[in-house]
LOTIFI-447803 format. One record per residue (C-alpha): x, y, z. Coordinates in steps of 0.5 Angstrom, whole numbers, padded with zeros to 4 digits, always signed. Layout:
N
XYZ ...
This chain:
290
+0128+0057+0321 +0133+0058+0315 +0135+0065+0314 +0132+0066+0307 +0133+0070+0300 +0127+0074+0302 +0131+0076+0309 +0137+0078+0306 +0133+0083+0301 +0129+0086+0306 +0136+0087+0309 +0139+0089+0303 +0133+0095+0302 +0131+0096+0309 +0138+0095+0313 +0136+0089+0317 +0132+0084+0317 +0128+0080+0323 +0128+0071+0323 +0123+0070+0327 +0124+0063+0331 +0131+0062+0328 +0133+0058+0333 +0130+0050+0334 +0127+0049+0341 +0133+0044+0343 +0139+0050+0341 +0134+0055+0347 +0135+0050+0352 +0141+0049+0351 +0143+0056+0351 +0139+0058+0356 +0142+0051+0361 +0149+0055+0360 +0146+0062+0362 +0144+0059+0368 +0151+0057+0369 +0153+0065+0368 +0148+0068+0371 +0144+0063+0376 +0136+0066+0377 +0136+0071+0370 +0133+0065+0366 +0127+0064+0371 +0126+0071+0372 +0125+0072+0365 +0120+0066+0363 +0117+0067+0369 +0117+0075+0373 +0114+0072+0379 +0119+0068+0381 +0125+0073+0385 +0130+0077+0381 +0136+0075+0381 +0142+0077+0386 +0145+0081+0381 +0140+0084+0377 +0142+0091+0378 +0148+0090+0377 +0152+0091+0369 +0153+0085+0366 +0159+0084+0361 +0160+0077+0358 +0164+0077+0353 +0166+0069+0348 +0167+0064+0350 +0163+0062+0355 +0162+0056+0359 +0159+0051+0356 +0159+0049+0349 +0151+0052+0347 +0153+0059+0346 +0159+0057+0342 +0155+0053+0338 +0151+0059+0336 +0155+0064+0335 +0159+0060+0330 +0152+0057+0327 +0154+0057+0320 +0146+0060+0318 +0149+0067+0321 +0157+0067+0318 +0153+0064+0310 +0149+0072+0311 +0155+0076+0313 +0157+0073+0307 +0153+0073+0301 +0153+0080+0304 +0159+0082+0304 +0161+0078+0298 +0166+0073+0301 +0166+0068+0305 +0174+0071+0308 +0170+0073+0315 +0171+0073+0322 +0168+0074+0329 +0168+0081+0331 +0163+0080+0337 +0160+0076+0341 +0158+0078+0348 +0150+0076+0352 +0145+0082+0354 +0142+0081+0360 +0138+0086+0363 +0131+0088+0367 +0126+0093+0369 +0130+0098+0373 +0138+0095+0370 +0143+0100+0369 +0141+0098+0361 +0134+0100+0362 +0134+0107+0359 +0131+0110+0352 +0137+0110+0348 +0137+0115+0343 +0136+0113+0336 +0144+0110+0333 +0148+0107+0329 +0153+0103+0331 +0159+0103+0328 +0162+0108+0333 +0165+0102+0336 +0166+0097+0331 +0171+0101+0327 +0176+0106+0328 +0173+0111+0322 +0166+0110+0318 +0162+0105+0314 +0162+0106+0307 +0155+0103+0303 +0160+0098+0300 +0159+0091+0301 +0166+0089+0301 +0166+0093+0308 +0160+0090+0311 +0160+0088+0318 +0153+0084+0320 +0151+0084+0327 +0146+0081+0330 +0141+0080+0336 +0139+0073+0338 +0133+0074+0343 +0134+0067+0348 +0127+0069+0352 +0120+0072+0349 +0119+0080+0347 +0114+0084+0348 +0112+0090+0348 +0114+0090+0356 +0121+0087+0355 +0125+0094+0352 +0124+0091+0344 +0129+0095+0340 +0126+0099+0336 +0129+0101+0328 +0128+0105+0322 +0129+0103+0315 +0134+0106+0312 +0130+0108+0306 +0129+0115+0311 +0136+0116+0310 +0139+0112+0305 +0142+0119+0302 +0145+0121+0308 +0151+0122+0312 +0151+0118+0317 +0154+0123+0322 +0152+0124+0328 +0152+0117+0329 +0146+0118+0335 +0141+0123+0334 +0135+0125+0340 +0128+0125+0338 +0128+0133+0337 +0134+0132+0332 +0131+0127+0328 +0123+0126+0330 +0122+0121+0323 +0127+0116+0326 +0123+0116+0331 +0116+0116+0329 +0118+0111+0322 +0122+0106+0328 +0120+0099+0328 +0118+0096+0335 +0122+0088+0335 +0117+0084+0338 +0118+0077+0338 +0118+0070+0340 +0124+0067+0343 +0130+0064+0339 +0129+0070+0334 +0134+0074+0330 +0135+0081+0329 +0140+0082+0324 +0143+0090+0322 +0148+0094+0319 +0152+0099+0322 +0148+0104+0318 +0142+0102+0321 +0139+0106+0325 +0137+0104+0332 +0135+0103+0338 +0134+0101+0346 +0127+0102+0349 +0126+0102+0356 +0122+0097+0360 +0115+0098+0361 +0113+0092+0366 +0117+0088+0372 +0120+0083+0367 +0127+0082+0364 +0129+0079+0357 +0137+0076+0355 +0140+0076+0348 +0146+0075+0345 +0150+0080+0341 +0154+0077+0334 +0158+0080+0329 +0162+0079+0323 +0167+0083+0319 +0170+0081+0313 +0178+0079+0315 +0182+0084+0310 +0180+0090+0314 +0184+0091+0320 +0180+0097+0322 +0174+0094+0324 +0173+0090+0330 +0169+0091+0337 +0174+0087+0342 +0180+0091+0336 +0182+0099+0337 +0174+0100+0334 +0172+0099+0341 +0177+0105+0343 +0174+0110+0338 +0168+0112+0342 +0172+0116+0347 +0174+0123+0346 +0180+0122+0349 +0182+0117+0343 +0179+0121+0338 +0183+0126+0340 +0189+0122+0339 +0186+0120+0333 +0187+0127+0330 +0193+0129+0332 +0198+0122+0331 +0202+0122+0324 +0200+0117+0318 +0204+0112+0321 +0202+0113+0328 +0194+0111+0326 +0197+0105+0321 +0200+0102+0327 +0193+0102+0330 +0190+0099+0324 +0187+0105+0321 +0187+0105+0313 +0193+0109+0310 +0193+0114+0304 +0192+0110+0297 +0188+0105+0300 +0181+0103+0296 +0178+0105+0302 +0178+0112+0301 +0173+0115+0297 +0170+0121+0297 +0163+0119+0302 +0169+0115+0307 +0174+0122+0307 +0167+0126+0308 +0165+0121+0314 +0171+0121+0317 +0173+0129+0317 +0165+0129+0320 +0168+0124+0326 +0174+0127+0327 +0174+0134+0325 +0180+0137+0328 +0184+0132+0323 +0188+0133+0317 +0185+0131+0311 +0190+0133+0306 +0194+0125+0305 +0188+0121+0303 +0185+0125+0299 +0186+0122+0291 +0192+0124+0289 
């Protein structure tokens, strides 16, 4: 199924959009063939739980592009996802800042209740301004069904929020209990496609039943801003320890690193408020105006 006009202004109002069956049944097959190349067993697990586990299901899995195999390649350069990411962001100067497989189980390291989240912690080095030119467009390709048994991401409308700043960037439950009770559990058919903002509100659920599911993460970015970038420095910036080095280093030092430098359009006054608010301890006085 085409990503439509109705997709994209669900995604403009609520922060995402879900495309059920984006995926014809050969471009699954074909995905699911390499998969089984990558990690023998996960495919049969997760189409049918009676069969065994696979042998490392309880071990982290990091597969990041490009892969073995042509079909995953395909997807992720399938010119439906790059069309989106730029009719969203308004220019069709984009590139691929992510694209890494998920494959996870009952009883994986990644099967946990995440706290609600957005996820431009690790796809830049400062915080996403509600400009379209600064848009990242990630997406969720699910390669096998979801129910409500498979851990579905849950995600809330950024019409709870749309005033916000977005900062803490992860909240609890207790902290934020209308994320939660307003979130939207993704329950869908395979070859389906979840597509977000990094000012999306969401999240991971755990699994209910002995079942497993395997997905596959995209990104795109706009190609001007250096800054931005899951495989980049971004993907740095979670840690304290780079926080740390963040604050104290000269203008310089943080151009050197792709971090956007006094005058640029980029800083206004939502963006120098969000940054201040991740790294506190920074001076802010160079990027004010003027």
């Amino acid at each position: 199924m085409a990503i439509t006009q109705a997709h994209i202004d669900h995604y403009r109002t609520h922060g995402y959009a879900v495309v059920e069956n984006f995926l014809s049944p050969k471009e699954i097959a074909g995905a699911r063939a390499d998969i089984e190349t990558l990690r023998p067993g996960w495919v049969d697990f997760c189409l049918d739980p009676s069969a065994p586990k696979p042998a490392d299901w309880n071990q982290p899995v990091h597969m990041r592009f490009p892969f073995p195999g042509e079909h995953l390649n395909t997807i992720t350069v399938h010119p439906e996802l790059r069309r989106m990411a730029a009719e969203l962001a308004g220019t069709d100067d984009l590139y691929c800042e992510q694209s890494d497989l998920s494959l996870k189980c009952m009883g994986h390291p990644a099967d946990r209740e995440q706290g609600m989240h957005c996820d431009y912690r690790n796809h830049t080095l400062v915080y996403p301004p509600d400009e379209p030119i600064y848009w990242q467009t990630a997406y969720l390709i699910y390669y096998t069904d979801v129910t409500d048994d498979h851990a579905p991401t849950a995600v809330c409308s950024k019409q709870h929020y749309a005033d916000e700043l977005l900062w803490p960037a992860e909240v609890t439950r207790k902290e934020r209990q209308d994320l939660y009770h307003n979130e939207v559990r993704l329950t869908v058919p395979a070859g389906s496609l979840f597509a977000y903002s990094m000012r999306t509100f969401h999240r991971g659920t755990r699994f209910k039943a002995d079942v497993g599911r395997v997905a596959h993460f995209i990104t795109y970015a706009p190609s001007a801003w250096k800054w931005l970038g899951i495989v980049g420095w971004g993907s740095k910036a979670i840690r304290s320890d780079f926080a740390r080095w963040v604050s104290t280093a000269s203008l310089e030092e943080r151009a050197a690193f792709g971090f956007p430098p006094p005058g640029d359009p980029y800083w206004t006054d939502e963006t120098r408020a969000g940054v201040s608010a991740r790294y506190p301890e920074m001076d802010m006085g160079p990027y004010e105006e003027g």
